[in-house]
C-alpha positions as CSV (number, residue, x, y, z in Angstrom):
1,X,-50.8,-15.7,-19.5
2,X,-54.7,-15.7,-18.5
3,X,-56.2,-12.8,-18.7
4,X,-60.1,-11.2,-18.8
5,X,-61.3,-8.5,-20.4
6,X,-63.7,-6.0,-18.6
7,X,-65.5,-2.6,-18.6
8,X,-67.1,-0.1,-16.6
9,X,-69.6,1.7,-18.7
10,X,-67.1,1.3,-21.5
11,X,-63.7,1.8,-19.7
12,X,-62.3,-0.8,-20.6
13,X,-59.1,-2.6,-19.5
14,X,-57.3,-5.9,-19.5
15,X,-57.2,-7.8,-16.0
16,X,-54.7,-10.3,-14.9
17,X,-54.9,-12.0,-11.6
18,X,-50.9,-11.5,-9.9
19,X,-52.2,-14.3,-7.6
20,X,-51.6,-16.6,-10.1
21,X,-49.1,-14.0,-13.2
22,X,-46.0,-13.1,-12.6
23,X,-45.8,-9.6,-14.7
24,X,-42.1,-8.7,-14.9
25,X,-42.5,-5.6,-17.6
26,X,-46.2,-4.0,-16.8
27,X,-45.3,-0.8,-18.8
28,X,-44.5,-2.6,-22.5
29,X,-47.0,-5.2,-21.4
30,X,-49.8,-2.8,-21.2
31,X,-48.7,-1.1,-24.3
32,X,-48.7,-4.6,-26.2
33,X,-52.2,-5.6,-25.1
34,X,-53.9,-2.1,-25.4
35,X,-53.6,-2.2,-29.3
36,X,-56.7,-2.4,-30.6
37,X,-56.0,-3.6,-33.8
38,X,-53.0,-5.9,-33.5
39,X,-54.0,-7.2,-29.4
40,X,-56.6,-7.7,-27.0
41,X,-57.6,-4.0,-27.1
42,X,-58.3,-1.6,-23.8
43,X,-57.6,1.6,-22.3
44,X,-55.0,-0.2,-20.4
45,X,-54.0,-2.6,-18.0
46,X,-54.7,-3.5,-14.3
47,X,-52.8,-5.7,-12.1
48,X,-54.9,-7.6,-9.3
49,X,-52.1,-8.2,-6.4
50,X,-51.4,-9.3,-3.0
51,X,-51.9,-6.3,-0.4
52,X,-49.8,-5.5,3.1
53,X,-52.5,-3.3,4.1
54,X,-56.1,-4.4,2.4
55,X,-57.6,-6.9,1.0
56,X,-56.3,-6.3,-2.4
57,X,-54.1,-4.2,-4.5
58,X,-54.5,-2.3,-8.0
59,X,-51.8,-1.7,-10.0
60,X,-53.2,0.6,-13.2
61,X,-50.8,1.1,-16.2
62,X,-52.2,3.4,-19.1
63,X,-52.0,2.6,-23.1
64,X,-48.9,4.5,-23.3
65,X,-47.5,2.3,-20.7
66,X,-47.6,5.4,-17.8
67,X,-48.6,4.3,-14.1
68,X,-51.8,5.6,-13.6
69,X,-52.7,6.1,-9.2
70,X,-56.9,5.2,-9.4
71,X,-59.1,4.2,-11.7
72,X,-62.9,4.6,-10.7
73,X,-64.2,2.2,-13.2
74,X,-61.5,-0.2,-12.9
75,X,-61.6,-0.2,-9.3
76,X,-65.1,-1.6,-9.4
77,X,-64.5,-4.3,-11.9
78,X,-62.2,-5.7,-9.6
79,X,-64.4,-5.9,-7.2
80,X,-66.7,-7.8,-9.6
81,X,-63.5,-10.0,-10.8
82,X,-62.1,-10.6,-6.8
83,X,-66.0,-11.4,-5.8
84,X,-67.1,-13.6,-8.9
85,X,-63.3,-15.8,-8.7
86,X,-64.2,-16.7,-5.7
87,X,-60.9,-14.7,-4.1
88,X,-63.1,-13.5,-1.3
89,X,-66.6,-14.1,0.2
90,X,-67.2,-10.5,1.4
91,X,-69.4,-7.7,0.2
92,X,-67.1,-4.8,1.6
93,X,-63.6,-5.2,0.4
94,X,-60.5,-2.9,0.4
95,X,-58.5,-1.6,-2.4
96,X,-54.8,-0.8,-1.8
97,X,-54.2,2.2,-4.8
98,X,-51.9,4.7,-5.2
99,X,-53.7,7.3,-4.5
100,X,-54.5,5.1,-0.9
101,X,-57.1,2.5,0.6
102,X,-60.8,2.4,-1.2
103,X,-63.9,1.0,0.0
104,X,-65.6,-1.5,-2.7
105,X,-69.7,-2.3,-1.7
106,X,-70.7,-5.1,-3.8
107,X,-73.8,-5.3,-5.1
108,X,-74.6,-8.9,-5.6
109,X,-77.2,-10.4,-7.8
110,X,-77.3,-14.3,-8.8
111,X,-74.3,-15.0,-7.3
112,X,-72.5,-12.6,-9.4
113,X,-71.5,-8.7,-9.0
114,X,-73.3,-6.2,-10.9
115,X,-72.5,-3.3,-9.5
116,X,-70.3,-1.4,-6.9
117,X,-70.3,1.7,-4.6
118,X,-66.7,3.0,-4.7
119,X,-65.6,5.2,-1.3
120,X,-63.5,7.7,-3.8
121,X,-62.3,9.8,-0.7
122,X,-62.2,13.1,-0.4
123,X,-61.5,15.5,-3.5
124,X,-59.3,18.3,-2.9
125,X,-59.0,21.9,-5.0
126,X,-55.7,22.9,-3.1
127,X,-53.4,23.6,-6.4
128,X,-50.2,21.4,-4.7
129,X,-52.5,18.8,-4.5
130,X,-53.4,18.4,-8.0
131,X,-51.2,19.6,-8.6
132,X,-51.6,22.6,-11.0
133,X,-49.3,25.8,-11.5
134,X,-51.5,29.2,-10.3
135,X,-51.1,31.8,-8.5
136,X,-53.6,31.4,-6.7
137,X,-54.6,28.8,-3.6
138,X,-57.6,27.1,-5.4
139,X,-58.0,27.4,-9.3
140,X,-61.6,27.4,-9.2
141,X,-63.7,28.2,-12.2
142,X,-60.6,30.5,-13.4
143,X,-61.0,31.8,-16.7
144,X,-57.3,30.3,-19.0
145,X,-56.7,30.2,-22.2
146,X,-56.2,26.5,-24.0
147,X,-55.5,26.0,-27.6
148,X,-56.2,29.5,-28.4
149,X,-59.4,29.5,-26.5
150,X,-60.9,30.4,-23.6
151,X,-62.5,28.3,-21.1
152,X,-63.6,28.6,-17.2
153,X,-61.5,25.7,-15.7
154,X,-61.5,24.2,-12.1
155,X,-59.0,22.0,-10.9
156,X,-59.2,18.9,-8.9
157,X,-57.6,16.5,-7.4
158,X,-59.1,12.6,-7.0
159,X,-56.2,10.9,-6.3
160,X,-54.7,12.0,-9.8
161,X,-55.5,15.4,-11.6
162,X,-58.1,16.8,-13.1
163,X,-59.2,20.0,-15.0
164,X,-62.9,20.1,-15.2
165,X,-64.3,22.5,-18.0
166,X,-68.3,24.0,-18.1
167,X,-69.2,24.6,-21.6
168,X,-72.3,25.7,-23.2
169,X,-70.8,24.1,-26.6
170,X,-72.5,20.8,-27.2
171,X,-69.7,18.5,-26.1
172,X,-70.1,16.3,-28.8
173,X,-69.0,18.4,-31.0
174,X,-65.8,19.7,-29.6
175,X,-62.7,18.8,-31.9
176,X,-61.5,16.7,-28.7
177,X,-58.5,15.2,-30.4
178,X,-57.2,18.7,-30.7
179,X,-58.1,20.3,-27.6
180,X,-57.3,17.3,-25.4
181,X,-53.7,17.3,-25.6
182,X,-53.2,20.9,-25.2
183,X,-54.9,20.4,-21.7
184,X,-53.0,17.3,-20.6
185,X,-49.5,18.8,-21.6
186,X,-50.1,22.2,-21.0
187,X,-47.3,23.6,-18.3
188,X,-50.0,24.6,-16.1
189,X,-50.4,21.0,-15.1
190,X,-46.5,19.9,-14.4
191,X,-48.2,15.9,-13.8
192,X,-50.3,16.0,-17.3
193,X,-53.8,16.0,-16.5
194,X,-57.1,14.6,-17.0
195,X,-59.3,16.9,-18.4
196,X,-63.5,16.8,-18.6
197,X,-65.7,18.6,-20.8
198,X,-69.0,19.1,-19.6
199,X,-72.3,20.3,-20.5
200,X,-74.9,21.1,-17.6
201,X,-78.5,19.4,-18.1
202,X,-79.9,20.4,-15.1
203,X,-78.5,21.1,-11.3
204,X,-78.3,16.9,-10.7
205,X,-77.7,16.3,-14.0
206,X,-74.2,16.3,-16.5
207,X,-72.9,15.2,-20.0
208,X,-69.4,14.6,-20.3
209,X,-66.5,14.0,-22.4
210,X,-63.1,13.1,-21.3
211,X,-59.9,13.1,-22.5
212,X,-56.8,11.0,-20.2
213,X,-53.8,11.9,-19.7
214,X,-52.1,8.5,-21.4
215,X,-54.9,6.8,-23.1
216,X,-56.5,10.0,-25.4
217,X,-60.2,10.0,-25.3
218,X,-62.3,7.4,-23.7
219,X,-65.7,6.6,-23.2
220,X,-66.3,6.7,-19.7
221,X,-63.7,8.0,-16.6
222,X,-64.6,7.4,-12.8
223,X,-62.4,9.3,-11.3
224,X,-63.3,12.6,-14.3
225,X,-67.4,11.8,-13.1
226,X,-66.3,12.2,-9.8
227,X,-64.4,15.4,-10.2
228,X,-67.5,16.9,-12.2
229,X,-69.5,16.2,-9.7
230,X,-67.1,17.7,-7.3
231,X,-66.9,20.9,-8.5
232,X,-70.1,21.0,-9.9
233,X,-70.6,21.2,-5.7
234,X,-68.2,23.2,-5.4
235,X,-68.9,26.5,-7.8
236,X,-73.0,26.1,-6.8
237,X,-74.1,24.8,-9.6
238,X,-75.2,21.0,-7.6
239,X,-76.3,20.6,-4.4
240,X,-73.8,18.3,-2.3
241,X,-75.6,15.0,-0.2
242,X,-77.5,14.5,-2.7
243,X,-77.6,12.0,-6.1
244,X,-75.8,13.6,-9.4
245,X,-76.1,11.7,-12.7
246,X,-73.5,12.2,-14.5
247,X,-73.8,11.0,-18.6
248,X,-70.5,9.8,-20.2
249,X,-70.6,8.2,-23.6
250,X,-70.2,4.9,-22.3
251,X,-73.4,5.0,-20.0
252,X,-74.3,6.5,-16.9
253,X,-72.6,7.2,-13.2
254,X,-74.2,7.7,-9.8
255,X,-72.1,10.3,-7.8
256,X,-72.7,11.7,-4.3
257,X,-70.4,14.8,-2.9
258,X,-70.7,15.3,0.5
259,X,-70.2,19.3,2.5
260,X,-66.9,17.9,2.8
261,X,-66.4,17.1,-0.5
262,X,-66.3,13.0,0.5
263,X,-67.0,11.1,-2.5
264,X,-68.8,7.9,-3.3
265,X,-69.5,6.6,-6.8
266,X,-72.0,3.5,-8.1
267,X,-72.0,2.2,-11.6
268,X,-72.2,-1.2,-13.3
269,X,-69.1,-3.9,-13.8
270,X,-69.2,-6.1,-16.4
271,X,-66.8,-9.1,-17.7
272,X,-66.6,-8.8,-21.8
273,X,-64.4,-12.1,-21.9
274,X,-61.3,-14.2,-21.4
275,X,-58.6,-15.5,-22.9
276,X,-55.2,-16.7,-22.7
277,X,-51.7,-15.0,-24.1
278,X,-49.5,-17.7,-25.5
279,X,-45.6,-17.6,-24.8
């Protein structure tokens, strides 16, 4: 089995083309190759398929071999991967996902792709949506108590869920591998969640740390720069239509929140290598 390795900003996965792999087992599959030790190494896998209904399709399976609906990162390195193969000729392509149809720009230079504008959609606070157990309609910068401490949480959804957490504790010190799982099995969150950590540089500008719901901490999450962004927006803190930084420890994505909370993200994709899985 071919595969290639790539990242975006350091969120890493392992690609196989399904126009030319048969994958019968996705789920131990992606927990055999994400071992970083005794395998290829990555935060997971992601299947590149035929689509019905867009140009392509993205399958995205976690390290603990759970189905994940979008990944941000991963959805722009297939871009790169569909683009630099030579699987299409266009610049605008769609993305068949889980979490439904996604717009890929591709930024072309030398032939090759190295970057992408990802249409994320439209995040959404509603509780059912993300879904998150409240009592009220929104939980919105709602003060909850997490591993014995408090913190001012806001969930979102961006296709999958999110909790995103304001600190003014230096992120990179937080005891992550602690906190992290509290957050993403917490009861609240009946799905798991995906929860961000972030500390607030100035009104455009945000360091974060993430911990996913499958894969632990890694060092960079799309879709949890997105929902940072989001509702940095949406408790005042950013200003929406215009550029947001936000600082993972993997490097650095572009995020734009519209009034209507539309979302479009641009960051780097970059192939690390390839290789081939013998029988």
């Amino acid at each position: 089995m071919k595969f290639t390795k790539m990242h975006g900003i350091a969120n890493d996965y392992v690609y196989i083309n399904c126009f030319e792999e048969k994958i019968g087992d996705p789920q131990s599959l992606s927990v055999k190759l994400s071992d970083r030790r005794r395998s290829v190494g990555g935060d997971g896998i992601i299947l590149i398929c035929p689509s019905e209904i867009a140009d392509f399709k993205m399958r995205i399976f976690n390290a603990d071999g759970s189905e994940g609906k979008m990944c941000g990162n991963g959805a722009r390195c297939v871009g790169k991967f569909v683009y630099d193969k030579g699987l299409t000729k266009k610049t605008t392509v769609t993305l068949e996902t889980l979490s439904g149809i996604k717009t890929l720009r591709l930024h072309v230079s030398g032939g090759k792709v190295d970057s992408v504008t990802v249409d994320m959609g439209k995040a959404s606070f509603r509780a059912a949506d993300v879904p998150v157990i409240c009592e009220c309609e929104e939980m919105v910068y709602v003060p909850i108590v997490v591993a014995e401490a408090y913190a001012n949480a806001t969930a979102v959804s961006i296709g999958n869920p999110h909790c995103v957490v304001f600190t003014d504790e230096d992120v990179e010190h937080l005891d992550l591998e602690k906190i992290g799982p509290a957050f993403e099995h917490n009861e609240m969150f009946p799905e798991r969640v995906n929860t961000e950590f972030v500390n607030v540089i100035d009104s455009k500008t945000f360091v974060m740390r993430v911990w996913e719901r499958g894969s632990g901490e890694t060092m960079a999450c799309g879709t949890g720069a997105c929902a940072v962004a989001a509702a940095a927006v949406k408790v005042g803190i950013a200003p929406a239509d215009e550029k947001l930084t936000v600082k993972l420890r993997g490097g650095d994505l572009e995020i734009t929140v519209s009034r209507d909370f539309d979302i479009t993200m641009t960051g780097p994709a970059e192939t690390a290598f390839e290789g081939e899985i013998p029988d």
